[in-house]
N, CA, C and O atoms as a GROMACS GRO file, in nm:
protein
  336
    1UNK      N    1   4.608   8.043  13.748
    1UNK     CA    2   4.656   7.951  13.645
    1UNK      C    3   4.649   7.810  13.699
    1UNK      O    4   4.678   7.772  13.812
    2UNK      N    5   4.617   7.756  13.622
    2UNK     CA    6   4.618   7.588  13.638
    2UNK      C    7   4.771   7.517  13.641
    2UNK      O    8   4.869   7.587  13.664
    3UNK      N    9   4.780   7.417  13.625
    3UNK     CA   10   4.902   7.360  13.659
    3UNK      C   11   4.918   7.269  13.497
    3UNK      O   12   5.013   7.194  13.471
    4UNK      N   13   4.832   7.292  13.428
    4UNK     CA   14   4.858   7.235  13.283
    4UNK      C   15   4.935   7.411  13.205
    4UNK      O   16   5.040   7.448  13.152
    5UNK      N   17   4.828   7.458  13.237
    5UNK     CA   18   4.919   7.609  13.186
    5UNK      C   19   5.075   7.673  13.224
    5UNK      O   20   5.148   7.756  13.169
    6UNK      N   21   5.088   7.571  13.373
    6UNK     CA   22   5.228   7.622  13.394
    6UNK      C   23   5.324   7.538  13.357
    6UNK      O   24   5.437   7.586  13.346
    7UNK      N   25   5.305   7.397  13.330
    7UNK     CA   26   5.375   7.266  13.303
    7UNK      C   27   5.399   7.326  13.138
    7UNK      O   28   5.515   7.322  13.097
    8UNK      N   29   5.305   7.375  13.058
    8UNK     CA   30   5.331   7.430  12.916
    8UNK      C   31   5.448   7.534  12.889
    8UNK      O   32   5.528   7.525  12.796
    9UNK      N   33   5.443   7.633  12.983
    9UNK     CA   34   5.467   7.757  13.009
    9UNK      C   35   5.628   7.625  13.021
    9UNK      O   36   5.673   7.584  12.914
   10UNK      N   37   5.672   7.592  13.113
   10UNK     CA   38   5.805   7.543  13.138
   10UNK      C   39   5.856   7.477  13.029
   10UNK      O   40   5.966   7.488  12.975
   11UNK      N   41   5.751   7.398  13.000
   11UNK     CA   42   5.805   7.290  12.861
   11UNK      C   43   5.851   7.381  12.756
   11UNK      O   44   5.952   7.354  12.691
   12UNK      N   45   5.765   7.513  12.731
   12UNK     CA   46   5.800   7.585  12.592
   12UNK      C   47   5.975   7.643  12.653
   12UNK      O   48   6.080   7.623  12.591
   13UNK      N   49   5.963   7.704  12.766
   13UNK     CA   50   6.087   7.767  12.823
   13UNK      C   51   6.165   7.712  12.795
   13UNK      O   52   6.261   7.759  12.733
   14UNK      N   53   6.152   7.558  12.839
   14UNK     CA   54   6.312   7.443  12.834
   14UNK      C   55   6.301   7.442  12.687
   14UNK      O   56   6.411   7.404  12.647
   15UNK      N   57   6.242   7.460  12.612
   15UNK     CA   58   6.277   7.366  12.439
   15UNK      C   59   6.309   7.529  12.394
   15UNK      O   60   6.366   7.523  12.285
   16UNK      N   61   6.298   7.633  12.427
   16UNK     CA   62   6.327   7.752  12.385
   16UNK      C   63   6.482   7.772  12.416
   16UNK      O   64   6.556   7.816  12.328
   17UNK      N   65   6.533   7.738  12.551
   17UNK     CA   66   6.646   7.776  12.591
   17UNK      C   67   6.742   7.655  12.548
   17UNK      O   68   6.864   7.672  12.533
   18UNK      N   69   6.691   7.556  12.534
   18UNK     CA   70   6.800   7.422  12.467
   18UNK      C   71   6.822   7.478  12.311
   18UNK      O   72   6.919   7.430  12.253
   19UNK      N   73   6.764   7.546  12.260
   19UNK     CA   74   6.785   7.562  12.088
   19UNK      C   75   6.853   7.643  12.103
   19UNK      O   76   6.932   7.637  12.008
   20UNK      N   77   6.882   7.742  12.179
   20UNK     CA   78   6.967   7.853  12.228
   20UNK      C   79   7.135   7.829  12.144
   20UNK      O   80   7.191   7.882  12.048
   21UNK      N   81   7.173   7.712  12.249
   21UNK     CA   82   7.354   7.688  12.232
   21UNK      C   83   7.335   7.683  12.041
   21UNK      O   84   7.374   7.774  11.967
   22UNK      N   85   7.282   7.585  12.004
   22UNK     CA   86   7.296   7.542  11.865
   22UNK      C   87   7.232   7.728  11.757
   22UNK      O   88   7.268   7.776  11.649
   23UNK      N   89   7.187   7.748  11.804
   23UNK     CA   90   7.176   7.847  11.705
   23UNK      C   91   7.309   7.997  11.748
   23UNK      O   92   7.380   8.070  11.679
   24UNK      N   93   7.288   7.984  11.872
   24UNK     CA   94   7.458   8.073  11.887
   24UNK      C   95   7.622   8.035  11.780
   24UNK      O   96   7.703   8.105  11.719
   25UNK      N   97   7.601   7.870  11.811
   25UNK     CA   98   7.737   7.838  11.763
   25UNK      C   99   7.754   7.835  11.598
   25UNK      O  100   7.870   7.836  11.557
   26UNK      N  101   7.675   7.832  11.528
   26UNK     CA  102   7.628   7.823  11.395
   26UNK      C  103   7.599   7.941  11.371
   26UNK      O  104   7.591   7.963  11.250
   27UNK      N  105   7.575   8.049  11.453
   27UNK     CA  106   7.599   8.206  11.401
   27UNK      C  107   7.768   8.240  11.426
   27UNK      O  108   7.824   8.329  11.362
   28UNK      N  109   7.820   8.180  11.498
   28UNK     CA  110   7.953   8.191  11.528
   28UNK      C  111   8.037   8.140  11.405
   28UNK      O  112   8.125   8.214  11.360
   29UNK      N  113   8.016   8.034  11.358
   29UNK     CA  114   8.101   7.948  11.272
   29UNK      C  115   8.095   8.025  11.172
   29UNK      O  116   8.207   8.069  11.145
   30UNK      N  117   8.011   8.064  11.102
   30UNK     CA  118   8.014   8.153  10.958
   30UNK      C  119   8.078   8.210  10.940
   30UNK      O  120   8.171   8.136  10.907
   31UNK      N  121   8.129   8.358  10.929
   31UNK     CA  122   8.159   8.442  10.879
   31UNK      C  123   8.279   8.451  10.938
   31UNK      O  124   8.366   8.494  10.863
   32UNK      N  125   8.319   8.420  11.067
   32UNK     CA  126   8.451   8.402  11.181
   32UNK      C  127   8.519   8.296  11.183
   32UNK      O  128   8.614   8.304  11.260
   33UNK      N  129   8.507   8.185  11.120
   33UNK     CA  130   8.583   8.044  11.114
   33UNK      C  131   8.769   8.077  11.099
   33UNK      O  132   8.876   8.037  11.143
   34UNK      N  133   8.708   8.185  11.001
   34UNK     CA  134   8.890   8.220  11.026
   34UNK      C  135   8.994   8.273  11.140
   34UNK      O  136   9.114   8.300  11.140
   35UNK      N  137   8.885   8.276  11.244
   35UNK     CA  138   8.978   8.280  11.395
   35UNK      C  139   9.040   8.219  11.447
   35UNK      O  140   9.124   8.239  11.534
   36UNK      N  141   8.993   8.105  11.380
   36UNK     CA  142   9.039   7.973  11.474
   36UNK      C  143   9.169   7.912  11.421
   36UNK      O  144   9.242   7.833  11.482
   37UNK      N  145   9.188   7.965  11.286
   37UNK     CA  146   9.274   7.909  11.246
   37UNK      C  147   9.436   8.009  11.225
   37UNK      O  148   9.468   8.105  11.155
   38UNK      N  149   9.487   7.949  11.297
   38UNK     CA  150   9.599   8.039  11.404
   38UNK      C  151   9.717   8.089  11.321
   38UNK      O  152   9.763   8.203  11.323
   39UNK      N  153   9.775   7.943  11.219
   39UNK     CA  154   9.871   8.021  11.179
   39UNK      C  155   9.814   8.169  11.027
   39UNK      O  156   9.877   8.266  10.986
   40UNK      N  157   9.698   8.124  10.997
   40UNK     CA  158   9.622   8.283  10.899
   40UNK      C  159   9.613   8.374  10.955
   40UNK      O  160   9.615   8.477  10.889
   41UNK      N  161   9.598   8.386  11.116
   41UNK     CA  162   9.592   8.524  11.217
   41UNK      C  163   9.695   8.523  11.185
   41UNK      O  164   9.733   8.607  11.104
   42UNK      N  165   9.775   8.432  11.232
   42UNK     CA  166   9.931   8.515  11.264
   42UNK      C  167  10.031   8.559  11.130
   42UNK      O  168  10.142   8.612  11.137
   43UNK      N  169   9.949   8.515  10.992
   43UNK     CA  170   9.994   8.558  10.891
   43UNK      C  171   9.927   8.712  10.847
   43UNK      O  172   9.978   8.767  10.749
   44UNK      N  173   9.828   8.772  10.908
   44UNK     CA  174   9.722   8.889  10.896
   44UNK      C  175   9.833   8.972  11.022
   44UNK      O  176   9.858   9.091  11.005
   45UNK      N  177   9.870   8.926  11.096
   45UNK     CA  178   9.947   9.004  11.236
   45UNK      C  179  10.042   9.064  11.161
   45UNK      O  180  10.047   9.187  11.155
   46UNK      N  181  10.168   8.951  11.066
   46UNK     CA  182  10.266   8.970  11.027
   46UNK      C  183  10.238   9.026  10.925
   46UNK      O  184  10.358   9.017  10.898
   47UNK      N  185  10.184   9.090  10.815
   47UNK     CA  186  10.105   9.167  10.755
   47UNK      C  187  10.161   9.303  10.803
   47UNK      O  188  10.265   9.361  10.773
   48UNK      N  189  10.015   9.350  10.923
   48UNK     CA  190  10.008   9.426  10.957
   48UNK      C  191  10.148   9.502  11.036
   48UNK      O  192  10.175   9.622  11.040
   49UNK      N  193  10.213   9.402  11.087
   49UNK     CA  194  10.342   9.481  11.206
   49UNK      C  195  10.423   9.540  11.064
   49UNK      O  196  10.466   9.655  11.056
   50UNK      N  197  10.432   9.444  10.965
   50UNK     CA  198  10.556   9.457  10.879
   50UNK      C  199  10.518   9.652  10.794
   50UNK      O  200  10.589   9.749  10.764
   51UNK      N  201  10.382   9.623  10.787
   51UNK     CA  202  10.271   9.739  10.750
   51UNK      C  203  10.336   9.885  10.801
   51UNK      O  204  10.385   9.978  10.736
   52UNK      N  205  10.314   9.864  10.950
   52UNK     CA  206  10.327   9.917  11.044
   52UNK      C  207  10.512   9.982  11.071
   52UNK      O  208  10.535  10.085  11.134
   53UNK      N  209  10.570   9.935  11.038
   53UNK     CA  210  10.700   9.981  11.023
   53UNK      C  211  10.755  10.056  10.900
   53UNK      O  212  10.825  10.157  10.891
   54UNK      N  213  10.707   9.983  10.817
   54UNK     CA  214  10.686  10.085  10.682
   54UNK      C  215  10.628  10.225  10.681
   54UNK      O  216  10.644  10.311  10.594
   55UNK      N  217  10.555  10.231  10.797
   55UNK     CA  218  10.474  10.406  10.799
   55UNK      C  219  10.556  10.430  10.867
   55UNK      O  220  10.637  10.507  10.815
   56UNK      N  221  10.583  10.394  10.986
   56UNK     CA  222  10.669  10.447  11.085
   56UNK      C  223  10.824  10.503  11.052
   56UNK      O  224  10.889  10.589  11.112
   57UNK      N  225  10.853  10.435  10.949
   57UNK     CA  226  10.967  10.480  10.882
   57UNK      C  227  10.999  10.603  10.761
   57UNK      O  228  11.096  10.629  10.690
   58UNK      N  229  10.905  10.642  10.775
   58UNK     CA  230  10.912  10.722  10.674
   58UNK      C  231  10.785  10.718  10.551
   58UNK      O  232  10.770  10.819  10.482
   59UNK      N  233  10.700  10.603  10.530
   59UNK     CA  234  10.595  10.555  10.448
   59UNK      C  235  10.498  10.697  10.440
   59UNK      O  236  10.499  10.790  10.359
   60UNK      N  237  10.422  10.670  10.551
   60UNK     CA  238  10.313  10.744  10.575
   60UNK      C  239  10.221  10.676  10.584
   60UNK      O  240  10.225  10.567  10.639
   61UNK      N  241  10.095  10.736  10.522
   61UNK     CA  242   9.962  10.612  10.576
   61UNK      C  243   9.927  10.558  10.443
   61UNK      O  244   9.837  10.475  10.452
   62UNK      N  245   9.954  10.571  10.363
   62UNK     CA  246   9.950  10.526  10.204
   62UNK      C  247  10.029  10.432  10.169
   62UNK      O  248   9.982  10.371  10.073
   63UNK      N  249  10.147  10.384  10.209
   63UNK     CA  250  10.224  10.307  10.215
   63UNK      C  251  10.225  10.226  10.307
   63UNK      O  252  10.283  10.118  10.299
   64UNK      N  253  10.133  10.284  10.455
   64UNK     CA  254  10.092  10.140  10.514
   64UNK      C  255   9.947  10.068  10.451
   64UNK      O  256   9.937   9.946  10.449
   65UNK      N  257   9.847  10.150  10.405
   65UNK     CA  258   9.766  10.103  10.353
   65UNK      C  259   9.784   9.965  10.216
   65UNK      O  260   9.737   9.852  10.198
   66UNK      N  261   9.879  10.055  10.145
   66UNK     CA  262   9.917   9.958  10.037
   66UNK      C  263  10.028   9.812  10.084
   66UNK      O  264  10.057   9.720  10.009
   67UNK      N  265  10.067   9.827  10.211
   67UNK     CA  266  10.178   9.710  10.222
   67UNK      C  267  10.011   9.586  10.300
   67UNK      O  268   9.962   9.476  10.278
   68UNK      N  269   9.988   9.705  10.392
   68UNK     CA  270   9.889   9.619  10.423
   68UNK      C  271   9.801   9.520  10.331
   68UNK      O  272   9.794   9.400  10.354
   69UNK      N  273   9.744   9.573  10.241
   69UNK     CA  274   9.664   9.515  10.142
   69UNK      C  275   9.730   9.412  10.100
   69UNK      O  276   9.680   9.300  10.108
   70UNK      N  277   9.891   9.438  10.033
   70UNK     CA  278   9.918   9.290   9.965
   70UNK      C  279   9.967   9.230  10.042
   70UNK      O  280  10.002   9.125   9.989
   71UNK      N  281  10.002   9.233  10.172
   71UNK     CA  282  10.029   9.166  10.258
   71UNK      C  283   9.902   9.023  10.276
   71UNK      O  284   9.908   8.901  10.265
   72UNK      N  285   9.795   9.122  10.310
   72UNK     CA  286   9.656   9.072  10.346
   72UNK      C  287   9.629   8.978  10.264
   72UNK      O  288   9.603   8.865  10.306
   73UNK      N  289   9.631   9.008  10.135
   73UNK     CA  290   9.549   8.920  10.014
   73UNK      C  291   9.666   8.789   9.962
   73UNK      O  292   9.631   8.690   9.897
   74UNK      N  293   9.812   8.819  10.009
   74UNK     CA  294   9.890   8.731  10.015
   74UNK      C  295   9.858   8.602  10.120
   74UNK      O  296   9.880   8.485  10.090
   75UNK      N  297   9.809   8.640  10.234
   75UNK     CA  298   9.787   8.572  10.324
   75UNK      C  299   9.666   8.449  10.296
   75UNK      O  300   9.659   8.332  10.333
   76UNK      N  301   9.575   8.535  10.213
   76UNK     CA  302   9.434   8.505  10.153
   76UNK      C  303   9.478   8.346  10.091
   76UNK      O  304   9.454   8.228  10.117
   77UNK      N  305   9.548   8.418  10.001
   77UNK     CA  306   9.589   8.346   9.838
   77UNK      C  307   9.669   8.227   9.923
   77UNK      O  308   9.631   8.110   9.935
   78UNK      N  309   9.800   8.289   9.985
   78UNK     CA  310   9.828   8.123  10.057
   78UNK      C  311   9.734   8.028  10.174
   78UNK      O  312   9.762   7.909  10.186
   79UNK      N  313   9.650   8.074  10.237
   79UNK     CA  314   9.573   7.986  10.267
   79UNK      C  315   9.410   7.949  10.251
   79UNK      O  316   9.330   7.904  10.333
   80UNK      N  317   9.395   7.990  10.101
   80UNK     CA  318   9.275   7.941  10.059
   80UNK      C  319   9.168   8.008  10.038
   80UNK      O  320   9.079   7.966   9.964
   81UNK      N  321   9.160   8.135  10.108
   81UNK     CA  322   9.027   8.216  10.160
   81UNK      C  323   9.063   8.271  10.003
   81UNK      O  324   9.156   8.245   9.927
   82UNK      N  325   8.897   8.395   9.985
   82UNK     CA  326   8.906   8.462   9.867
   82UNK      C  327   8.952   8.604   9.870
   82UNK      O  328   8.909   8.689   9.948
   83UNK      N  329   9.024   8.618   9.798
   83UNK     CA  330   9.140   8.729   9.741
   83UNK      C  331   9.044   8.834   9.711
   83UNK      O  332   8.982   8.820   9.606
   84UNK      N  333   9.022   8.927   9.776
   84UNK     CA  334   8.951   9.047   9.724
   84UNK      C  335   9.018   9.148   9.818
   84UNK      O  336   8.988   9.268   9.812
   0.00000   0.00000   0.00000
């Protein structure tokens, strides 16, 4: 190999691996944005624990399923996301 073929070979490498970060973080942001935002986890947590005691008490799994849900879509509805 020549030294124009390997100078190419590097140039494509570096402009291949710099596009890298930007297309990772923009697959990140989509569909997950709601991670970041701390007090909606911790309204999905409190959800679930409150969920979670309800079976444990006597519920069963039908009654955690269902506390869960309106718990969940409560959480939705107060901070913006869509209610389904």
């Amino acid at each position: 190999m020549n030294f124009s073929r390997i100078g190419f070979i590097v140039l494509a490498a570096t402009v291949s691996l710099s596009a890298m970060p930007g297309l990772v973080s923009s697959a990140l942001a989509g569909p997950y944005d709601w991670m970041s935002n701390k007090p909606y986890v911790a309204c999905l947590k409190r959800a679930n624990h409150l969920a979670a005691v309800r079976r444990d008490h006597g519920g069963g799994r039908a009654v955690y399923e269902i506390s869960y849900n309106s718990g969940r879509r409560a959480c939705n509805r107060a901070f913006g996301y869509p209610d389904y």
